[in-house]
ZALO-497899 format. One record per residue: residue number from 0; residue in one letter; x negated, y negated, z of N, C-alpha, C, O in turn. Coordinates in steps of 0.05 Angstrom, whole numbers, plus 5000, padded with zeros to 4 digits. Layout:
N
PT pos code  n.x  n.y  n.z ca.x ca.y ca.z  c.x  c.y  c.z  o.x  o.y  o.z
PT NUM    A    X    Y    Z    X    Y    Z    X    Y    Z    X    Y    Z
...
***
This chain:
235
PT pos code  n.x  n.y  n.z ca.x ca.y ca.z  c.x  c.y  c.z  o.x  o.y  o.z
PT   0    X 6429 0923 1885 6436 0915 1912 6411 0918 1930 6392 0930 1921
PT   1    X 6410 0907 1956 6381 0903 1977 6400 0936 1999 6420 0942 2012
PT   2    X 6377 0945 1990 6376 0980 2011 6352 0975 2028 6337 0957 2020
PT   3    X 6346 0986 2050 6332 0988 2068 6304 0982 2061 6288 0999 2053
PT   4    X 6298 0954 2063 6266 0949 2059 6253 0927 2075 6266 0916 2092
PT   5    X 6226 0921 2069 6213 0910 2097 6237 0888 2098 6243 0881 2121
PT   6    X 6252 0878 2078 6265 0855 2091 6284 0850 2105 6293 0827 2108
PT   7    X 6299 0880 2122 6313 0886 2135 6303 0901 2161 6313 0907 2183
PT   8    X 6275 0903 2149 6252 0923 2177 6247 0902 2199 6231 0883 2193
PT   9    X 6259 0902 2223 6249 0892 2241 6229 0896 2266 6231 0912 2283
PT  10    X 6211 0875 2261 6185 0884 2288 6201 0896 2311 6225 0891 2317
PT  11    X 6184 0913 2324 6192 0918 2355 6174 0906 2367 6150 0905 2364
PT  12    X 6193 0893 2388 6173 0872 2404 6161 0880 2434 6143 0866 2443
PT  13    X 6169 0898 2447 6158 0910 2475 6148 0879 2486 6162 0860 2492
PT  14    X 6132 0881 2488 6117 0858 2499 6106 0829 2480 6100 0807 2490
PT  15    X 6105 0837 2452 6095 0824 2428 6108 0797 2426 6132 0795 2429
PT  16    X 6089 0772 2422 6104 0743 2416 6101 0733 2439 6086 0742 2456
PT  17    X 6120 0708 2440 6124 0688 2454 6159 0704 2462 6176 0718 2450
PT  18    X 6153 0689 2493 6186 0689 2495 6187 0674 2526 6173 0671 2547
PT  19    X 6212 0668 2514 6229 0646 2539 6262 0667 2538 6276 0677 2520
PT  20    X 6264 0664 2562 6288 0675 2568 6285 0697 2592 6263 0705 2597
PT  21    X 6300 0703 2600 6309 0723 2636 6296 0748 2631 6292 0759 2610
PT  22    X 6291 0755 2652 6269 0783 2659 6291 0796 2679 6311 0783 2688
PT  23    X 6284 0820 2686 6293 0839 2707 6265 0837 2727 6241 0830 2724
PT  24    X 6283 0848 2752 6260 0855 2776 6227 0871 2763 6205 0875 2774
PT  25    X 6237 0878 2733 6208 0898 2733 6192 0888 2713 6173 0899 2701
PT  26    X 6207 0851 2706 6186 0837 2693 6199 0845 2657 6189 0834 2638
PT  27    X 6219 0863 2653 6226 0860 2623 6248 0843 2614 6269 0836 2625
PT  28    X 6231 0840 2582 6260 0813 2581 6290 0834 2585 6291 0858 2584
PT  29    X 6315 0814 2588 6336 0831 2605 6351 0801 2601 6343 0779 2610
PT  30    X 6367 0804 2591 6396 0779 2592 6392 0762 2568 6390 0775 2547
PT  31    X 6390 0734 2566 6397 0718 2545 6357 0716 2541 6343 0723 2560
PT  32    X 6349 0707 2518 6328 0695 2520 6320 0693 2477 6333 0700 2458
PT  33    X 6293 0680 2479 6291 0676 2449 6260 0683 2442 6239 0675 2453
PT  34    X 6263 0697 2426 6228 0711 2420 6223 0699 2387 6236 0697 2366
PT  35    X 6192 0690 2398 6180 0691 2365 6155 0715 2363 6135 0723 2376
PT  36    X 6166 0720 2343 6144 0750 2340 6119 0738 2330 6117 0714 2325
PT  37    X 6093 0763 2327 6069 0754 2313 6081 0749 2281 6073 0730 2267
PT  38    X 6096 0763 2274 6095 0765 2238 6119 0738 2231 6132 0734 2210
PT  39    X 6121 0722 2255 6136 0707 2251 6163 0697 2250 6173 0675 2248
PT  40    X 6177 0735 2252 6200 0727 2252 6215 0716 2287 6202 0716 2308
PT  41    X 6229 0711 2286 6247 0696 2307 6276 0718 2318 6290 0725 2299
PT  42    X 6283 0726 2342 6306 0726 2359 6316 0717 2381 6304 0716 2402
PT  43    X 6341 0708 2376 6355 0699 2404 6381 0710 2396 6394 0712 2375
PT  44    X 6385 0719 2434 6401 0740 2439 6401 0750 2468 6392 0740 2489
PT  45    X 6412 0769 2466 6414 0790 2491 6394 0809 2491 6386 0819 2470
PT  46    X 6384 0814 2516 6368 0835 2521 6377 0855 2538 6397 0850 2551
PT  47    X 6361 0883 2538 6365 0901 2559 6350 0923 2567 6351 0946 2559
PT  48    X 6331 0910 2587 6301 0931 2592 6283 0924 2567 6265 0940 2559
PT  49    X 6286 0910 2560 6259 0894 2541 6270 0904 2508 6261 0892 2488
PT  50    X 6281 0917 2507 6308 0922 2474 6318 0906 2467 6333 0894 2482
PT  51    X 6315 0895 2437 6337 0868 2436 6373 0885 2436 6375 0901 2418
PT  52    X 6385 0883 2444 6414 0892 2455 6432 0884 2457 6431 0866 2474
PT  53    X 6464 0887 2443 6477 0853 2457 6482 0833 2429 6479 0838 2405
PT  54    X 6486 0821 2437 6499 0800 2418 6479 0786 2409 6471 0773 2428
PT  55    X 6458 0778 2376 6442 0770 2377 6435 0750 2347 6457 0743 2337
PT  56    X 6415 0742 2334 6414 0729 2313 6386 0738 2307 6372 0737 2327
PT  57    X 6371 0748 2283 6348 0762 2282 6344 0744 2255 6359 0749 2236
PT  58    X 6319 0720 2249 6316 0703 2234 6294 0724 2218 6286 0740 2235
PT  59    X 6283 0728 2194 6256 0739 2188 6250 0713 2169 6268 0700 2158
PT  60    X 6221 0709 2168 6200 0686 2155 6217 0686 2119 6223 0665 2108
PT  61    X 6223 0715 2107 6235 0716 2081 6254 0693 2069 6252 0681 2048
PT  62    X 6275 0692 2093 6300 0675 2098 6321 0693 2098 6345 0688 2094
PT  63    X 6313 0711 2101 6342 0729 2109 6348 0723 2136 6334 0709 2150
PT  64    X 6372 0735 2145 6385 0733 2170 6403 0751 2176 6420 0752 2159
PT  65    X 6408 0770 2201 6421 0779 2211 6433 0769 2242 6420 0765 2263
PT  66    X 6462 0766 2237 6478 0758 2269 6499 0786 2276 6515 0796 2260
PT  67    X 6494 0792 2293 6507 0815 2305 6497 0834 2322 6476 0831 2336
PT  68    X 6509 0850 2322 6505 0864 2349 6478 0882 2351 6466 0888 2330
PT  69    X 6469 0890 2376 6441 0909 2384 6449 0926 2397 6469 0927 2411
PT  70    X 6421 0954 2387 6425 0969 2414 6394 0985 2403 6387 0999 2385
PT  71    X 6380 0971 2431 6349 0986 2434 6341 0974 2409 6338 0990 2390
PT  72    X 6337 0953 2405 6318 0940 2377 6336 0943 2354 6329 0926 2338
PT  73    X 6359 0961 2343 6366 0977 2324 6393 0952 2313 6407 0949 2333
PT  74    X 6400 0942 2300 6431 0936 2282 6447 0959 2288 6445 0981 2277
PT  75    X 6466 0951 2310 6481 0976 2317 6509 0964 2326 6509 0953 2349
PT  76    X 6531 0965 2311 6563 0947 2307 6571 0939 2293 6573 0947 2270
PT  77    X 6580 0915 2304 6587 0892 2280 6569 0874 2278 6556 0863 2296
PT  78    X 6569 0869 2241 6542 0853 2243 6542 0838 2208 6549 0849 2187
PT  79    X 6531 0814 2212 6531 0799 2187 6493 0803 2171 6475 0799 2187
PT  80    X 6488 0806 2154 6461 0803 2146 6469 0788 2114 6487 0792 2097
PT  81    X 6443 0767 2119 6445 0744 2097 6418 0753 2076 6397 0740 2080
PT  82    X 6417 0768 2060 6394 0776 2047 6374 0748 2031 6385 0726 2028
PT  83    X 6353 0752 2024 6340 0732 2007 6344 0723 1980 6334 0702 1971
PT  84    X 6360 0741 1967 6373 0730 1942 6399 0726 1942 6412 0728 1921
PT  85    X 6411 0719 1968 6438 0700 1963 6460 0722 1969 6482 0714 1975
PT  86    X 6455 0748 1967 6472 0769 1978 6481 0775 2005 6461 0774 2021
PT  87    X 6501 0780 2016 6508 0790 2046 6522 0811 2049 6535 0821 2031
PT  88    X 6522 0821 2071 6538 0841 2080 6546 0838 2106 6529 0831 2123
PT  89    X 6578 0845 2113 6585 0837 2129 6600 0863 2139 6608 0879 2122
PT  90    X 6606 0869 2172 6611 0901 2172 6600 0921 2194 6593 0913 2217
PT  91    X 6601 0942 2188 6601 0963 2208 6562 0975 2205 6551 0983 2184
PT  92    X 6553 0973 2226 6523 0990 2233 6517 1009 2250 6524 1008 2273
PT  93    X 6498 1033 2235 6500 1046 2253 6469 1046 2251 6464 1044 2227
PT  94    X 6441 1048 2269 6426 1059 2270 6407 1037 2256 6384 1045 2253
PT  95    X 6411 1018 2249 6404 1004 2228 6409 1003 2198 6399 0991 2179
PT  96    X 6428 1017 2202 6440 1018 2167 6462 1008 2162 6474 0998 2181
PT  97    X 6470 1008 2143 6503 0998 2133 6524 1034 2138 6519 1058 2132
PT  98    X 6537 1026 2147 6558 1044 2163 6579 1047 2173 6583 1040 2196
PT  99    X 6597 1059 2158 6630 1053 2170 6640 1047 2154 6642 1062 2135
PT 100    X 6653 1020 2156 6669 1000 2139 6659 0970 2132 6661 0956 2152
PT 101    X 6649 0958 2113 6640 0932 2111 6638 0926 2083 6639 0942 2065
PT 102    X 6635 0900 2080 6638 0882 2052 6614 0872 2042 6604 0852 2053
PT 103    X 6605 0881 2024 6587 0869 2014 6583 0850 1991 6597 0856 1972
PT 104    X 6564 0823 1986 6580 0810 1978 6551 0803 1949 6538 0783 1956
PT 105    X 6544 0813 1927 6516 0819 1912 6520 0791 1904 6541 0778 1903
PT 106    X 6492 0782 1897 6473 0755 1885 6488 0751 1860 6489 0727 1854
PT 107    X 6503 0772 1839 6516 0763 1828 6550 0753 1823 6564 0746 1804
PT 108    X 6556 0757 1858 6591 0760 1853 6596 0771 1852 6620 0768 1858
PT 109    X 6592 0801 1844 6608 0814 1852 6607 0831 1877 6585 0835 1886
PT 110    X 6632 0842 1892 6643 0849 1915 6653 0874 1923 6675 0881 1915
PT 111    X 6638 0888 1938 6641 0917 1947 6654 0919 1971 6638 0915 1989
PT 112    X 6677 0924 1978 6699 0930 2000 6703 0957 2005 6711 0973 1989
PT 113    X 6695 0963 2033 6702 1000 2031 6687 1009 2054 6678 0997 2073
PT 114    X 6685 1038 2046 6672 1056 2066 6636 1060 2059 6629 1069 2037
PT 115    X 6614 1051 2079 6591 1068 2080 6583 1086 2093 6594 1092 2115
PT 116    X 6561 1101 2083 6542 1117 2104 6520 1128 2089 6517 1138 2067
PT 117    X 6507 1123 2110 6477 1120 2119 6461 1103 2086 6449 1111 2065
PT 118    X 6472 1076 2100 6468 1056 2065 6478 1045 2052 6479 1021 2050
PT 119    X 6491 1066 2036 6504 1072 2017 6533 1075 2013 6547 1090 2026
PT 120    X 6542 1057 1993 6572 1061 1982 6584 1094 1986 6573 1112 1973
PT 121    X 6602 1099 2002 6611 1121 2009 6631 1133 2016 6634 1138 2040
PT 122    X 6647 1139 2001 6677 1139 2011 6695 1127 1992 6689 1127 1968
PT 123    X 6718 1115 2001 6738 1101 1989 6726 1067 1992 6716 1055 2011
PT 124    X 6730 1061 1968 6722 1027 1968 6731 1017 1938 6747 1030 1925
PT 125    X 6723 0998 1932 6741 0979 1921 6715 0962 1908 6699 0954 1925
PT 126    X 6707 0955 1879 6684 0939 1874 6698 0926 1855 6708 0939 1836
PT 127    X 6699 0895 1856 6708 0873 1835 6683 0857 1820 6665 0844 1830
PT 128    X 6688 0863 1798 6661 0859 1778 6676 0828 1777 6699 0826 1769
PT 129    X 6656 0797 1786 6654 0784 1780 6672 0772 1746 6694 0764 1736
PT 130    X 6644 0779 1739 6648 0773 1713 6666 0770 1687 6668 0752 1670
PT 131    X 6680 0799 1691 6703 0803 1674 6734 0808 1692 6755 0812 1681
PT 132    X 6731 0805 1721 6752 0809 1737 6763 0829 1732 6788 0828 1735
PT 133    X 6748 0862 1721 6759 0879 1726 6753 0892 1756 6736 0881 1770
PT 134    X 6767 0914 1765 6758 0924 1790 6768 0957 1796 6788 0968 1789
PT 135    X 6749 0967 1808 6748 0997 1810 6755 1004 1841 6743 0998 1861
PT 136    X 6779 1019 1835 6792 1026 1854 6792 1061 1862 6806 1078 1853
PT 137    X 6769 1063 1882 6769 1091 1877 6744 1108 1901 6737 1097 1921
PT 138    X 6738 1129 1895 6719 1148 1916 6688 1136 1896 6683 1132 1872
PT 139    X 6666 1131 1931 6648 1135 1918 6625 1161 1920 6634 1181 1910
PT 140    X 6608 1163 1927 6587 1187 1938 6559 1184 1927 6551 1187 1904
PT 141    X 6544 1177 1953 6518 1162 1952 6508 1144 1947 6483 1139 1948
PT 142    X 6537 1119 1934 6526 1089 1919 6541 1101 1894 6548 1080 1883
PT 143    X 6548 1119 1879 6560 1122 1848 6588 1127 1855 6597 1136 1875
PT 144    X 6599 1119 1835 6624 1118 1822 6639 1148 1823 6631 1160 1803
PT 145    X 6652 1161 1834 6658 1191 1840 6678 1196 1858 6680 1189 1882
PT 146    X 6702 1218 1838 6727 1225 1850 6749 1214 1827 6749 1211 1802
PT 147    X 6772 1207 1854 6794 1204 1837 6793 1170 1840 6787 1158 1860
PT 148    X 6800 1160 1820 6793 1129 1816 6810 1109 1800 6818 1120 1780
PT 149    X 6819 1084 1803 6829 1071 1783 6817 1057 1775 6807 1047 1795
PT 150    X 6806 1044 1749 6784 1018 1735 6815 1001 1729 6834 1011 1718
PT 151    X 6812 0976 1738 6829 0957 1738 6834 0938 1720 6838 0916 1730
PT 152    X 6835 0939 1688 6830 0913 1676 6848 0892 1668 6871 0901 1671
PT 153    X 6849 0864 1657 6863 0847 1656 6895 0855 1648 6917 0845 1652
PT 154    X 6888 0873 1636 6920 0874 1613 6923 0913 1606 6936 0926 1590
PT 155    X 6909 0917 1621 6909 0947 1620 6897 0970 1639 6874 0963 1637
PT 156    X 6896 0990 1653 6885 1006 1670 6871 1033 1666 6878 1039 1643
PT 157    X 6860 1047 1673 6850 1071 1675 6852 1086 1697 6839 1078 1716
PT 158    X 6868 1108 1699 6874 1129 1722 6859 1154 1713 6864 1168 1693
PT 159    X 6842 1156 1728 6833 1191 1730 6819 1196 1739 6822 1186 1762
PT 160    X 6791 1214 1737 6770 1217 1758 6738 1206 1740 6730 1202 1717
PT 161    X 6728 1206 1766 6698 1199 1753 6674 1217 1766 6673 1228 1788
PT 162    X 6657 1218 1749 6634 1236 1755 6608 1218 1750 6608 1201 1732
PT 163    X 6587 1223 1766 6569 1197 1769 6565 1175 1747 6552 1171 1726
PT 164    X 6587 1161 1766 6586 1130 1750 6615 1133 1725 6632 1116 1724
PT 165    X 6614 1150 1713 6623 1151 1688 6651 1162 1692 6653 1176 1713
PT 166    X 6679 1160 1674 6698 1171 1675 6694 1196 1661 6678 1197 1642
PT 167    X 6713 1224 1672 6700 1247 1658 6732 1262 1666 6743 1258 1687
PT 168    X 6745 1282 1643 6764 1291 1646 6787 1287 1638 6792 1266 1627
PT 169    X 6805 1305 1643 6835 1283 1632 6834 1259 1649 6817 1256 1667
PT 170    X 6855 1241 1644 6860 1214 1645 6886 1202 1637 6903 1216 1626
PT 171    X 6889 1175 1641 6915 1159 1628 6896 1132 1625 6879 1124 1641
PT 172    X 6906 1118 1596 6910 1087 1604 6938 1083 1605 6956 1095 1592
PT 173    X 6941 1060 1625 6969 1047 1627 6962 1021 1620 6943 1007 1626
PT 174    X 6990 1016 1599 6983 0984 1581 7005 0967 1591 7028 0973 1586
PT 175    X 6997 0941 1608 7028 0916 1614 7050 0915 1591 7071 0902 1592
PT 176    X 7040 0934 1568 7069 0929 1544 7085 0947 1546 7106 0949 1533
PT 177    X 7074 0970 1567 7097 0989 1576 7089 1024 1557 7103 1041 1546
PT 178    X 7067 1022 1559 7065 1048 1555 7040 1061 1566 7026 1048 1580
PT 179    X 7033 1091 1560 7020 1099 1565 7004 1122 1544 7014 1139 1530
PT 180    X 6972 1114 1548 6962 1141 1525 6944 1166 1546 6927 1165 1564
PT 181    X 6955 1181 1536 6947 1209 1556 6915 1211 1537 6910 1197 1518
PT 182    X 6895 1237 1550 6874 1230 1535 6861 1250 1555 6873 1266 1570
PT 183    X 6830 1247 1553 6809 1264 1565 6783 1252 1559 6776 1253 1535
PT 184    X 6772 1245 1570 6737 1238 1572 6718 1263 1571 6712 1277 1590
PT 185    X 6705 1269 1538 6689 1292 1539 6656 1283 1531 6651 1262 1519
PT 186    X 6638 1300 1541 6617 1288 1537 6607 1279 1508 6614 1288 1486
PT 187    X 6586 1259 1515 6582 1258 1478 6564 1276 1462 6551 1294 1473
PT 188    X 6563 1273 1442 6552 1293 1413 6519 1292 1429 6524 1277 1447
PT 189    X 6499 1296 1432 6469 1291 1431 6466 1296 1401 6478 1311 1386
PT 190    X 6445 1274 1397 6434 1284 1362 6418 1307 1367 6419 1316 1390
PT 191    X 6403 1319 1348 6400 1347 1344 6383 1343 1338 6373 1363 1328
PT 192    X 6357 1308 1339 6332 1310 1344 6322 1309 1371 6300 1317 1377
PT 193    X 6337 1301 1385 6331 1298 1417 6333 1322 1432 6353 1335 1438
PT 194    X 6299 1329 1440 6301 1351 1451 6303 1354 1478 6291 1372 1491
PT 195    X 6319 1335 1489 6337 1336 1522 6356 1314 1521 6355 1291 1513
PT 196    X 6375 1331 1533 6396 1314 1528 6397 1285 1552 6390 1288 1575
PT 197    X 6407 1261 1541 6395 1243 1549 6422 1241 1575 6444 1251 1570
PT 198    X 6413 1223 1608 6432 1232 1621 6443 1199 1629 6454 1192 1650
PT 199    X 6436 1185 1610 6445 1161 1608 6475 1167 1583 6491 1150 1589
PT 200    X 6486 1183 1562 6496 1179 1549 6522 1181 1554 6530 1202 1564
PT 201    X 6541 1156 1546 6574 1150 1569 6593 1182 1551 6586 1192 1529
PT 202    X 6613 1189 1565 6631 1205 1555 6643 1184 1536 6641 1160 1535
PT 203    X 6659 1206 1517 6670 1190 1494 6699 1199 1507 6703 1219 1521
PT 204    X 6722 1179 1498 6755 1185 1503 6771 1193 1484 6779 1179 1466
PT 205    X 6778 1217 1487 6797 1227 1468 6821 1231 1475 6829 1246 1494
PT 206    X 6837 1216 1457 6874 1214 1460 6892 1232 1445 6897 1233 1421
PT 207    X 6899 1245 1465 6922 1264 1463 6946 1251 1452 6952 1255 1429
PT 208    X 6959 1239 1465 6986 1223 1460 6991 1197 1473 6977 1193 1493
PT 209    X 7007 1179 1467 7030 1161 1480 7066 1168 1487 7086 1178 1478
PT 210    X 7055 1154 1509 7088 1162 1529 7092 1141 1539 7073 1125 1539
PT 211    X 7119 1132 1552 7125 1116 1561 7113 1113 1588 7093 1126 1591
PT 212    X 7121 1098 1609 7107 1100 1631 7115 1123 1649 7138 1129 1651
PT 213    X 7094 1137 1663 7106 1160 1673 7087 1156 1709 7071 1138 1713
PT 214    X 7094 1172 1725 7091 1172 1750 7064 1196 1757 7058 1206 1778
PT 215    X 7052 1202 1727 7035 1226 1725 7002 1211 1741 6991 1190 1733
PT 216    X 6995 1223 1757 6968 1231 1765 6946 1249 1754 6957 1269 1747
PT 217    X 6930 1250 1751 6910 1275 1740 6900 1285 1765 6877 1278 1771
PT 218    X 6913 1300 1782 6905 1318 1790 6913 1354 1787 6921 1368 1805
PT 219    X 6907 1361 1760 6901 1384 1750 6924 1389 1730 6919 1404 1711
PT 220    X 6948 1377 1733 6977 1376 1720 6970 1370 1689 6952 1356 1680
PT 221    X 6990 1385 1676 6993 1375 1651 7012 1349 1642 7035 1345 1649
PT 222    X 6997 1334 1628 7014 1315 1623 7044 1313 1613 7051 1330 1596
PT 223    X 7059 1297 1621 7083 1296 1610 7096 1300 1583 7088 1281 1570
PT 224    X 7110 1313 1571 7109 1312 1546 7129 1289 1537 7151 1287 1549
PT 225    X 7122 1270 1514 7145 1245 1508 7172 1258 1492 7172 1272 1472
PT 226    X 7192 1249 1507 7221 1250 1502 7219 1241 1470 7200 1230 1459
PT 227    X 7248 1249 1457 7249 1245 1432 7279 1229 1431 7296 1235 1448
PT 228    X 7284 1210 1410 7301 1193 1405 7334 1206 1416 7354 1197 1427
PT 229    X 7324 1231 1402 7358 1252 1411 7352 1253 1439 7361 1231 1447
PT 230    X 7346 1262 1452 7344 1266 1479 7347 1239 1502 7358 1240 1524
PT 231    X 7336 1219 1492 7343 1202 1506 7376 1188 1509 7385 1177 1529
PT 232    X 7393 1194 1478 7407 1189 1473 7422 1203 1475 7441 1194 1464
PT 233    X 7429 1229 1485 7439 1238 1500 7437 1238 1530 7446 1257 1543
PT 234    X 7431 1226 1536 7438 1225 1572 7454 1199 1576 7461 1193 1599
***
């Protein structure tokens, strides 16, 4: 994904460029007007005391684009930015960053819905992988995958928690044919020539049982134990 770099760094213009558009009594730009900077890039917009401020459109030479709101030079509200490789984000700013609530939309399709701060994926959000139309429903923390979460796939699900990036812990899959396998994500084996353990390597899933569909969560509970033929048949 595009994080905070020159192609989102915008000149401050004080006095810098060309500009057309309304001044105040003390000679700063102040109201509607349109600046071309030295490095080329372009705004038109609102001003206030010489700050771009206000409702605005901020072009840079790259071909990115940002439309939305100002305050003192800074991306500060609501605000659209069109990055250079075909990505956007659309959404909440604070300070110049991604902040709040907003959608981001990556060069390859796929789509991040949810909470940021300062950046970064943060909070509760929602990411639909393009490709295979699965989607992760769940907490994030700093941009990774983290908390309690659902991974969404065509014909089957995953409930439980995740630890950076990775599922880790008990768990459930739930299958559309009507059942369920209880289980736990434990880390994997390291070989016993590698002298550090590598922090790329995924947890492996280990299954406890199958049950029918049950209303169970993993938060700390033991799973349900499956009913037996007599028992059902008696009620």
């Amino acid at each position: 994904m595009s994080d905070l770099s020159e192609e989102e760094s915008e000149e401050a213009e004080a006095d810098l460029g060309e500009y057309d558009g309304e001044r105040n009594s003390e000679g700063e730009r102040h109201g509607r007007g349109r600046a071309r900077l030295p490095n080329g890039d372009t705004y038109d917009g609102e001003y206030e005391r010489g700050f771009r401020s206000g409702q605005g459109t901020y072009r840079f030479k790259n071909g990115a684009r940002y439309t939305g709101e100002y305050l003192q030079n800074k991306k500060h509200g609501k605000g659209v930015f069109f990055y250079p490789d075909g990505s956007k984000y659309e959404g909440d700013w604070v300070d110049d960053q991604r902040h709040g609530f907003g959608e981001y939309t990556y060069a390859n399709g796929d789509i991040y819905t949810g909470e940021w701060l300062n950046h970064n994926r943060h909070g509760q959000g929602t990411y639909v992988y393009k490709d295979t139309g699965s989607k992760y429903v769940g907490g994030w923390v700093n941009g990774i995958q983290e908390g309690q979460a659902e991974l969404i796939h065509l014909n089957h699900r995953f409930k439980g928690k995740f630890l950076n990036g990775h599922p880790a812990g008990p768990g459930k899959y739930v299958f559309d044919i009507g059942c369920e396998q209880h289980g736990e994500y434990v880390p994997s084996e390291q070989d016993e020539e590698e002298e550090e353990p590598s922090l790329l390597a995924e947890p492996k899933w280990k299954a406890l049982e199958i049950t029918k569909l049950t209303l169970w969560t993993p938060h700390g509970e033991n799973p349900p134990a499956p009913r037996d033929a007599s028992q059902v048949a008696a009620e």
